[in-house]
N, C-alpha and C positions, 0 to 999 in steps of 0.2 A: 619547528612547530608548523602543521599545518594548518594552514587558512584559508578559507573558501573566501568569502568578499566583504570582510570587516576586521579591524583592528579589537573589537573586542571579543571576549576570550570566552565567551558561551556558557552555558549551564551541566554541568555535570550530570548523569541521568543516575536517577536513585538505582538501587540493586534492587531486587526482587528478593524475598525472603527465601532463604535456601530449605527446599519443601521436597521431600521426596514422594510423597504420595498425597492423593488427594485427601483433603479434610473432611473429619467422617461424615460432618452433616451433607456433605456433597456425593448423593453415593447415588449417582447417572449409572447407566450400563453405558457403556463405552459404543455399542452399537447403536444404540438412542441418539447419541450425540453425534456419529458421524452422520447419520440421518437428516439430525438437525441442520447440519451445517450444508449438506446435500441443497434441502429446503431450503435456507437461505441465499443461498449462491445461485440458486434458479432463480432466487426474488431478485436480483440484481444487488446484492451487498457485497462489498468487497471484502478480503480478507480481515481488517481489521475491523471492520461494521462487527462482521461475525462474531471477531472474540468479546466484542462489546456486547451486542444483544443474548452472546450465552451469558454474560458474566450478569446483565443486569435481569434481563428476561428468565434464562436456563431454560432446561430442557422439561419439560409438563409441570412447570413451576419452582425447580430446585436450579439454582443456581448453577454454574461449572466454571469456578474461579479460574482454571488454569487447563485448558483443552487438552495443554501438550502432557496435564500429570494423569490425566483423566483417561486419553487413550492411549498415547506412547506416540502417538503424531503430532505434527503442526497441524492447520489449518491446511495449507496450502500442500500440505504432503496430503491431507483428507481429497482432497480437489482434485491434486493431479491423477491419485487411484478412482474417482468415478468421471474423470473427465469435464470438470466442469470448473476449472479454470477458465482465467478469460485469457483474450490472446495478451495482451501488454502487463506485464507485471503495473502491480499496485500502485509504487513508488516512479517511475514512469508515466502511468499516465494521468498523477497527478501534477505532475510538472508540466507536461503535454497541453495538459484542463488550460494551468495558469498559463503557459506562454502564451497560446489561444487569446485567451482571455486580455493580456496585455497588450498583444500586440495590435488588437481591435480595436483598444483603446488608445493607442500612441499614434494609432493610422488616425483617430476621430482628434484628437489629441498633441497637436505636434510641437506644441510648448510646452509640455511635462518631461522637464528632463529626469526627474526623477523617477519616472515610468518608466521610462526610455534606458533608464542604467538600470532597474528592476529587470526589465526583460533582455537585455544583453547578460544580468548574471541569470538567470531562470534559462536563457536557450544554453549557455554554457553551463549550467548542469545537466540539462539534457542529453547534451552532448557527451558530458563526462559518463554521465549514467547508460549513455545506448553505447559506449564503447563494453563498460564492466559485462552488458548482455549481450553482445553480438554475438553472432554465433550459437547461442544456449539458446534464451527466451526470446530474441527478434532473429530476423535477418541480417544473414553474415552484410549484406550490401545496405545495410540500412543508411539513410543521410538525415538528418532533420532539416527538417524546413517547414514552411508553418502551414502550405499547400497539403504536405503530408502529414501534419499533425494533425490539421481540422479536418482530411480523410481517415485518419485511424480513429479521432471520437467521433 
């Protein structure tokens, strides 16, 4: 069994209801939406902001429960065809945010060990995570360090 940094055993994530097209009160043009999602990603939201504001906002008032049933794409497929991806995947540099974020705090801080073991596991998922992208979404030569993470936010 794999285990990241606790002996307990985590929460199962629910399934998604298996849906092959979208629900009729949801009837977006598909061009509408990747629009929206264009709009949004110039506002600075990230991909999962995205799927939220269509889901709760939608597109000139109608909702868009499910993007991927709506167009035939991800988000992030929406993105990378008008260019407006960011450069750090999502899940990166939210990790990046928090190392930052701890380690400013374990420098002010130097009797929090339990910051201190937070932020040795957060740079070791970093690390785990900029190997799975090297190459594709970073650079082949990338190294973490927190000099280069509070340059890339």
């Amino acid at each position: 069994m794999a285990r990241m940094h606790t002996d307990r055993r985590g929460s199962s994530g629910s399934d998604h209801p298996t849906a092959d097209e979208p629900p009729e009160w949801s009837d977006v043009d598909a061009d509408e939406i990747e629009e929206r999602v264009v709009e949004l990603a110039e506002q600075g939201n990230e991909p999962s902001q995205i799927g939220q504001k269509l889901r709760d906002e939608g597109v000139k008032g109608t909702p868009v429960p499910d993007v991927k049933l709506a167009t035939g794409k991800k988000v992030n497929e929406i993105l990378e065809e008008n260019d407006a991806e960011s450069d750090l995947p999502e899940d990166l540099r939210n990790l990046l945010e928090r190392s930052v974020r701890l380690y400013e705090h374990v420098e002010e801080n130097p009797q929090d060990h339990q910051n201190k073991r937070a932020l040795q596991n957060t740079e070791s998922k970093v690390r785990r995570l900029a190997n799975y992208y090297r190459g594709d979404e970073i650079d082949q030569d990338f190294k973490y360090t927190y000099e280069r993470a509070k340059e890339l936010l």
